[in-house]
N, C-alpha and C positions, 0 to 999 in steps of 0.2 A: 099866493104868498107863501114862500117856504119857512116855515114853523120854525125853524132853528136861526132864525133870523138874530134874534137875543142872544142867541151864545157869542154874539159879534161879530169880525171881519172873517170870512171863510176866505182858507189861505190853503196853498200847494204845501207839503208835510215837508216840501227839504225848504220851504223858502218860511219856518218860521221863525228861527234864529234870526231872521235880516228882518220881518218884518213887526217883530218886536221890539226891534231897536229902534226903529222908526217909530214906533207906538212912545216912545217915550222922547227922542228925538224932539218930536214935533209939538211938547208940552213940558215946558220947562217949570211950571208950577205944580207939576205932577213929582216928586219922589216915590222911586220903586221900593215897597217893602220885605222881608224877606226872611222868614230866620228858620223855614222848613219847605221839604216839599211834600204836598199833601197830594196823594194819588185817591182816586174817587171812583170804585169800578164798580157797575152795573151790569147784570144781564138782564133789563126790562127794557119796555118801549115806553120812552120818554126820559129816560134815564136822565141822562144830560140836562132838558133842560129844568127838572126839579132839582138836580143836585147845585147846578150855576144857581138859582132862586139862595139857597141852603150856603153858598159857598159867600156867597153877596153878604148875609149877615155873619156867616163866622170868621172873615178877615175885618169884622169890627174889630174883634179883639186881637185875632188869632193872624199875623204876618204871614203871608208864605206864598209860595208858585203851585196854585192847583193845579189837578192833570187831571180833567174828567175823562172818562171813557166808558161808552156803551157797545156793545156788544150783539150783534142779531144773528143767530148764526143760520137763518131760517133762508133769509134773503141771497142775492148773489155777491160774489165778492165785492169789497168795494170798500174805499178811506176817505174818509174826508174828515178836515179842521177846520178847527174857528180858534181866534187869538182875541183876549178882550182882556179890560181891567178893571177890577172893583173898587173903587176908589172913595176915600172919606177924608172927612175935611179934620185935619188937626190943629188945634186951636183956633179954632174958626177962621181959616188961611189959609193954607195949602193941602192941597190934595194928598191924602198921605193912599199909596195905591197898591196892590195884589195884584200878579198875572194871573191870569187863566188860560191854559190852553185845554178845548175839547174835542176830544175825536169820538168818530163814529166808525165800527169796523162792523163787516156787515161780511158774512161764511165761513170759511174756515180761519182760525184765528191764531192758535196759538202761539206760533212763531212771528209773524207780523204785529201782536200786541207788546212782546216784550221788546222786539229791538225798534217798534215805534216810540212805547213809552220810557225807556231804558236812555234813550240816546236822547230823552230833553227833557232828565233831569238835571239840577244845580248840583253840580258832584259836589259842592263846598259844602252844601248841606242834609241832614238826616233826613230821611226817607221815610212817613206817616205815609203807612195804605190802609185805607178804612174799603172795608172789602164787603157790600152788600148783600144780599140773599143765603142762597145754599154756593157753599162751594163746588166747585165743578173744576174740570180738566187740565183749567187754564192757571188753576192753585197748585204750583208746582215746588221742587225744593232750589231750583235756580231763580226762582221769584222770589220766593219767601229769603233768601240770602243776600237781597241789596236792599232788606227792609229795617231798619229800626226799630217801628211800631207798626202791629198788625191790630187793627180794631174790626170786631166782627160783633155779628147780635145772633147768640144762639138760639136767642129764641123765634126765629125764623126760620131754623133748618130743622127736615124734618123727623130726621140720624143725629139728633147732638155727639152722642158717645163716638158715632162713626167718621162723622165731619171733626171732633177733636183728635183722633186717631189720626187721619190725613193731614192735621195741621202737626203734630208731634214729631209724624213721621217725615214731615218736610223740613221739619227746626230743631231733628236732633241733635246737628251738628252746631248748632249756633248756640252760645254764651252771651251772644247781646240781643236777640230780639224777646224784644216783651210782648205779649201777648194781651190786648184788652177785652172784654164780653161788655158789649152795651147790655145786657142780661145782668150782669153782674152788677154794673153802674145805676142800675135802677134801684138796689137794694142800700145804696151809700145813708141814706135818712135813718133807715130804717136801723142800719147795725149801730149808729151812732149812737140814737135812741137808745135801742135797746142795753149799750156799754155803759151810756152815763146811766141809767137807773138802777144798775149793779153797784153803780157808788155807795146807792143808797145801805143803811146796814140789815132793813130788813129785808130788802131784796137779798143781798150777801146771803141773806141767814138760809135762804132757801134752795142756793145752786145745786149744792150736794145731795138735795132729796128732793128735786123736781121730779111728781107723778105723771105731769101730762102736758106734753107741748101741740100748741095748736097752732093752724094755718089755714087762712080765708086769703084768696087771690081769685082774678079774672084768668079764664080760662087760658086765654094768649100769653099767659106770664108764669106757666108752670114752671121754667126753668130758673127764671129768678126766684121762685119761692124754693126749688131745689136746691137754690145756692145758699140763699139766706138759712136754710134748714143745715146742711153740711157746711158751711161757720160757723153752728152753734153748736155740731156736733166735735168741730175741730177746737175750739175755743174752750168749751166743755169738759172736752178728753171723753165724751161718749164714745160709746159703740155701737154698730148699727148693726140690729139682730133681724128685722124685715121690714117691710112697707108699712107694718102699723105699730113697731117696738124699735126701742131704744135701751140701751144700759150704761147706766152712769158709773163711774170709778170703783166703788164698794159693790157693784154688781147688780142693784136696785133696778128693775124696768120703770122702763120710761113709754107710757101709751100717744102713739102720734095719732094726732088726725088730721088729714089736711083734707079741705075743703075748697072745690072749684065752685066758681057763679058767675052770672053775666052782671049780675047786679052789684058785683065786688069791685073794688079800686084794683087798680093792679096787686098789688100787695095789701089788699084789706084788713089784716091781722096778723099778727105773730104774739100767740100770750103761752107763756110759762107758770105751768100751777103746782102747790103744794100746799094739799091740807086749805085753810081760810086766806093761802095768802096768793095772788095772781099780780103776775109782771105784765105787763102787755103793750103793746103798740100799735094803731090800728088806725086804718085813713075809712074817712067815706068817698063814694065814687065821685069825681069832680072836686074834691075836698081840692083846697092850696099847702092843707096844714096836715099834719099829724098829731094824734094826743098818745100821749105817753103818760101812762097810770101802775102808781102801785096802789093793791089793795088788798088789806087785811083786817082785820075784827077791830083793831083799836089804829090803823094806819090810811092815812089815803093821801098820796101824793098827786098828783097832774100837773102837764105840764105842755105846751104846743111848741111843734116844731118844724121849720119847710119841710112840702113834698118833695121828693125827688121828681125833675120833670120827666115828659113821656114820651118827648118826640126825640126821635134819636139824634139831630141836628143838634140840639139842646144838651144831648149827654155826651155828642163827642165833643162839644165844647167845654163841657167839665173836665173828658179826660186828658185833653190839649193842657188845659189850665193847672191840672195838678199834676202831670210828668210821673212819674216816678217808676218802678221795677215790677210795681202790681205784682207783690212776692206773696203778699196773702191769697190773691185768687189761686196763685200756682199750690199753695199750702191747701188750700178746700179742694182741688182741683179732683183729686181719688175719691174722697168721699162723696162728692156731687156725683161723681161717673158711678159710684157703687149704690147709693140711691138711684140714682136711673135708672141702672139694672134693675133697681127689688120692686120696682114701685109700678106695674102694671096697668096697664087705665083702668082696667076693672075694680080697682082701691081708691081711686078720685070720684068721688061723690058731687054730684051737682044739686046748688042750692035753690035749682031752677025747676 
């Protein structure tokens, strides 16, 4: 039985355009939907058919013509497609449906993945590539130039500062592509949190003399806790003097401690203290919720709020759903890179 059976009809790569018509053709209760095209690239084994599983629920909400593609570069030349459609029922009636087309490219690749995937997109509309793993070869500046939206998870590669370097350096020239970190998407609860309880005035009272900012995270999420950390230094207007100090505006240090563990939520903590009075924000492992507390000698607020989810299907479908320039990651973008540098593993502490 061949495995890839579910990616749908396997089709000859120049006879998809015709045999997608016929896919619709032949289903007049089917309406095609459409309003992006979402490229989906892997270089793992199985690629394809977890990401069709993943693409089935995010065209519930989320309109568009997928384009999977894995990559083997181990094996001997070779292409092969499959054309299928994800289909859901609107108003309990008609099929409201997504293309799929996926391919498999199997040795050298570079130049047969672009003018495969290149030549069957929807030129009417924008171009979402959610780009999986570590960057590699095939992450060029003539790819990165017919993108829109580049969504990637840094915290998967094992060079963040070197893998953002190679994405810069492929998107200097560009004024329109935005750049998303499902790393960064993990911490959305969290800076929320932590902004509305600044509302509060005895949180206020404490910004400009915060002694000690703390951070509990699972060890796989160092790089969103690096983000969430350089937001607060950007937001703040701190300065970052090493891996375990801080200096606030009037020039006051600021003691960090961040704390890795297995037994931690992803982002298990973020608290800000001064003197009797602490801000904080803090999930437990498997929690659904976040609690959000202020506390000081005659004050205590709480207060629960959603987790941000954890599977990345789940976070590109937050970043599909809220669009925008993602001008603040690009704002924390230097400070995250300049903590990476200071911040050694030898200063992460395990609470295991």
């Amino acid at each position: 039985m061949d495995i890839y059976a579910e990616l749908g009809k396997e089709v000859n790569v120049s006879d998809i355009d015709r045999e997608l018509r016929q896919l619709w053709e032949h289903d007049e209760a089917r309406t095609n939907a459409s309003l992006m095209n979402l490229v989906v690239y892997a270089e793992r084994p199985n690629g394809l058919l977890e990401n069709s599983r993943i693409i089935s629920d995010l065209t519930r909400e989320n309109a568009c013509r997928a384009i999977l593609v894995e990559i083997n570069r181990e094996e001997q030349a070779s292409l092969r497609a499959w054309i299928t459609a994800h289909c859901h029922l609107s108003h309990g009636q008609k099929s409201v449906c997504c293309e799929q087309i996926a391919f498999r490219l199997t040795g050298r690749v570079p130049g047969r993945f672009r003018n495969t995937v290149f030549s069957h997109l929807n030129s009417d509309l924008p171009l979402v590539f959610w780009w999986q793993g570590e960057l590699s070869d095939v992450f060029t500046e003539r790819l990165a130039s017919v993108m829109d939206r580049l969504i990637v998870d840094s915290s998967s590669w094992q060079n963040v500062s070197a893998s953002f370097a190679r994405i810069h350096e492929a998107v200097r020239d560009s004024t329109t592509l935005v750049v998303q970190d499902l790393a960064w998407t993990r911490s959305w609860q969290y800076r929320v949190g932590i902004a509305g309880l600044f509302d509060d005035t005895v949180a206020q009272s404490i910004l400009g003399k915060v002694e000690n900012v703390r951070l509990k995270y699972h060890p796989d999420s160092h790089t969103t806790a690096t983000q969430i950390l350089a937001w607060l230094v950007v937001q703040a207007d701190w300065k970052i003097i090493s891996a375990t100090q801080l200096e606030n505006k009037e020039g006051g240090k600021i003691n960090l401690f961040m704390e890795a563990g297995e037994s931690f939520a992803p982002l298990g903590l973020v608290e800000l203290a001064s003197g009797k009075t602490t801000v904080r924000v803090s999930q437990e492992k498997g929690a659904a919720h976040l609690l959000r507390e202020i506390v000081s000698a005659s004050h205590h607020v709480s207060s629960l709020s959603p987790a941000d989810p954890e599977a990345p299907a789940e976070l590109v479908a937050q970043q599909l759903s809220r669009g925008g320039k993602n001008s603040l990651f690009l704002k924390i973008l230097p400070s995250f890179l300049q903590l990476l540098s200071q911040a050694p593993a030898a200063s992460l502490k395990s609470s295991e």
